[in-house]
N, C-alpha and C positions, 0 to 999 in steps of 0.2 A: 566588528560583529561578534555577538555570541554564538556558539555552534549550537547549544541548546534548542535558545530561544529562536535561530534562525530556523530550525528543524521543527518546533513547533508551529512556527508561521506559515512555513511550507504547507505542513500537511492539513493545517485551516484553508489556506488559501484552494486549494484540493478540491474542498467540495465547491466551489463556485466558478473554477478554472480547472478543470480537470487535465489530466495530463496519462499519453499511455505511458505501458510500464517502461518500455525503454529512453524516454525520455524521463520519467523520473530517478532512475539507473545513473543517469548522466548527469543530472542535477546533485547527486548524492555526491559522484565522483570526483566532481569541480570542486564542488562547495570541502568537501576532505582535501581537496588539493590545495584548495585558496586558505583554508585553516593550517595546510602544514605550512605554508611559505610564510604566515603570519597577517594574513587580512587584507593586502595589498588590495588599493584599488582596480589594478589592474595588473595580469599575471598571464604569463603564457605558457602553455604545456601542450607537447606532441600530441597528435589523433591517434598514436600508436598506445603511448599511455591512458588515456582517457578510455578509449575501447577497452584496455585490461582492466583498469578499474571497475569500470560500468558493466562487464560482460557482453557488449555486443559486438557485433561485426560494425567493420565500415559503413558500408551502405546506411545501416540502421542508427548509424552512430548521428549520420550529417543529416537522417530523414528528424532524430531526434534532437539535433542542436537546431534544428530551424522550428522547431515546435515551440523550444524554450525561447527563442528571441520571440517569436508572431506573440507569445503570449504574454511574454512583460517578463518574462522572471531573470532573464540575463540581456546582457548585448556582446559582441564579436564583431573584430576587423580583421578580416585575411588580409593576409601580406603574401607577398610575391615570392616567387621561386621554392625553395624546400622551407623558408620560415612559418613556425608556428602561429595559429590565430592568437590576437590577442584579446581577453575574457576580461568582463566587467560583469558580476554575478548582482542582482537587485537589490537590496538590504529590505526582504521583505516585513520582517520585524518592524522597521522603522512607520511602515503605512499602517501599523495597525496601534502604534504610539502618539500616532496624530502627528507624529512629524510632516514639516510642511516642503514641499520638493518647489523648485525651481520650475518654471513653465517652459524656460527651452531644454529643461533636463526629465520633462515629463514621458515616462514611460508608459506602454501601453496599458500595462497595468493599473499602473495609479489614477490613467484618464478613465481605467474602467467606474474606479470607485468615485472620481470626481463625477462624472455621469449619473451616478445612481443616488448622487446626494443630491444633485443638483432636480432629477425628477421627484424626490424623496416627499411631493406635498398631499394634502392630505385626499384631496380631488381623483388623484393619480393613482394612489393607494385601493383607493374604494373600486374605478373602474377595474382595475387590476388584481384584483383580489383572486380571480379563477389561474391566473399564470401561476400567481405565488403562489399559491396549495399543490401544483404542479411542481414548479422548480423546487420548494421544501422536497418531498417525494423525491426526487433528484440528487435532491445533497443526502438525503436520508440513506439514499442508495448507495452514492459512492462511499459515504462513511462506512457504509454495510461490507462492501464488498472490496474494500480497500486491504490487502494481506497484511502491507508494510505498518498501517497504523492498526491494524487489529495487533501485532505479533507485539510493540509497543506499549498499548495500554492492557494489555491485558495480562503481565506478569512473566515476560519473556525475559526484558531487560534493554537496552541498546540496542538497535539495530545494527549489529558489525557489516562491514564491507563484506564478510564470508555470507555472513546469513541474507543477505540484499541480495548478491549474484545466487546464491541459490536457487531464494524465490523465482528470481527473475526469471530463471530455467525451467523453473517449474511450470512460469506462466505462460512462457513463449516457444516452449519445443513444440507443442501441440500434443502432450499426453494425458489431456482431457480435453472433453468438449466445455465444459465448465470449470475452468483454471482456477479464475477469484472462488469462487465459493465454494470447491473440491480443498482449495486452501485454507481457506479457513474451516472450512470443517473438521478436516485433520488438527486445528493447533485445538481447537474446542473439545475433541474428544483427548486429549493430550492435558488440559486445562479441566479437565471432568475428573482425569485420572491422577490428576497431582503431578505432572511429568512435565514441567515447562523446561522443555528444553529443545531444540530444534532438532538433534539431532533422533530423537525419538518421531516428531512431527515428519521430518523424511524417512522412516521407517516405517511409518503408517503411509506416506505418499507411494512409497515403492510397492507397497504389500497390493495397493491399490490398482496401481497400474499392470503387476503382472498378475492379477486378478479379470484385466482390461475389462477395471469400473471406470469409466467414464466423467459418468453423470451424477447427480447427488442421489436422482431416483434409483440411480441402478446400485449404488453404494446403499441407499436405506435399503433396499429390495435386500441385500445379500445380506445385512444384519436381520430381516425378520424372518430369512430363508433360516439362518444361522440360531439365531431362536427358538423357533417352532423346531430344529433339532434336537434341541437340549430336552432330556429326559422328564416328563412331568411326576414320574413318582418316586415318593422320597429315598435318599438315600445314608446309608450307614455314616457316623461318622465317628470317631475314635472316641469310647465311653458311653458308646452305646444313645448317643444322642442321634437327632435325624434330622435333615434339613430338604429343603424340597428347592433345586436346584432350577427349577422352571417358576419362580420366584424375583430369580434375577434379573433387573433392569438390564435393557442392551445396553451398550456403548453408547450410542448415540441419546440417548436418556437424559439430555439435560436439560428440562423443562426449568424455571423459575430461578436459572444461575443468570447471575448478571454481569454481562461481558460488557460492559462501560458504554451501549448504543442511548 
């Protein structure tokens, strides 16, 4: 497997199989694991590790590894007494190469897409027409509000194992009521100002929370409170020039910039 291409498969796969954040935490974790030992078909590693990697607790770790088996993207065998399970992660890449899979090695996944080929006719299409403008709407969404592939395509760089547990933190402590899109709002006004860099983006996420903004409303609310501050008459500037300082676009002002949607 390639780690790239498996990574971009993933986050395709994403919008039609969605997946919560702690589960995709644990997907990254593996799949870094299974790339260090060198691709093995099959590899085992402690739930002690896997938790460090992925940043979650226990509990959330096994409600997260049974998300990724129901859904197709891996398989696991527990073993008895203190030994490690052992992982078989998907080669999701390969389903989107037309690779053709075995029918008793058929995973849930791949029966998804064999499904959807098999009703793919033109009859089927037409009565259906109103889901699918629906389900688009759907993937539109999750692409939208997706942190990890916003942070990605938009000029951050690699998703590192620091910058993933971060997020993850960010999405899952409870300090917003709207996590995904208080997150990407911060990398966008960060991507406004020329500053791709994460650790800027959690300096805006902190300012936020001990501000205890919330929402996006309550975050625009306090940029046009923040505005309507700013002085409307001009002022001095060095040489006798003037500039009228109530002129200035907020922060959040970025109409017509294009974030890869």
């Amino acid at each position: 497997m390639n780690y790239l291409t498996e990574l971009k498969a993933f986050y395709d796969q994403l919008e039609l199989n969605p997946l919560s954040t702690s589960a995709i935490a644990v997907w990254h974790a593996l799949m870094y694991i299974c790339n260090k030992v060198g691709w093995p078909d099959e590899f085992t590693v402690a739930v002690s590790i896997i938790c460090l990697k992925a940043g979650t607790k226990e509990r959330a770790f096994y409600n997260a590894r049974n998300e990724l088996k129901q859904k197709g993207y891996l398989t696991f065998q527990s073993r008895r007494g203190n030994q490690a399970a052992i992982y078989t992660l998907t080669p999701l890449s390969a389903q989107y190469a037309g690779k053709l899979v075995d029918n008793d090695a058929l995973t849930p996944l791949s029966a998804q897409y064999a499904d959807k080929l098999a009703d793919n006719d033109a009859d089927k299409v037409v009565d259906s027409a109103s889901p699918l403008i629906k389900q688009n709407k759907t993937i539109n969404k999750t692409k939208h509000n997706n942190p990890f592939r916003f942070y990605e395509e938009n000029g951050f760089g690699l998703l590192s194992p620091f910058v993933r547990d971060d997020i993850t933190a960010w999405l899952e402590e409870g300090f917003f009521e709207e996590p995904e899109a208080v997150v990407i709002e911060a990398m966008k006004r960060a991507i406004v100002r020329n500053v791709c860099h994460w650790r800027y983006v959690s300096r805006i996420l902190q300012n936020w929370q001990a501000s205890k903004l919330t929402t996006i409303e309550a975050i625009l609310a306090a940029d046009e409170s923040h505005h309507k501050r700013v002085t409307p008459f001009p002022q001095a500037k060095k040489g006798g020039e003037r500039h009228d300082k109530s002129k200035r676009l907020p922060s959040s002002d970025y109409t017509g910039y294009d974030f890869g949607f």
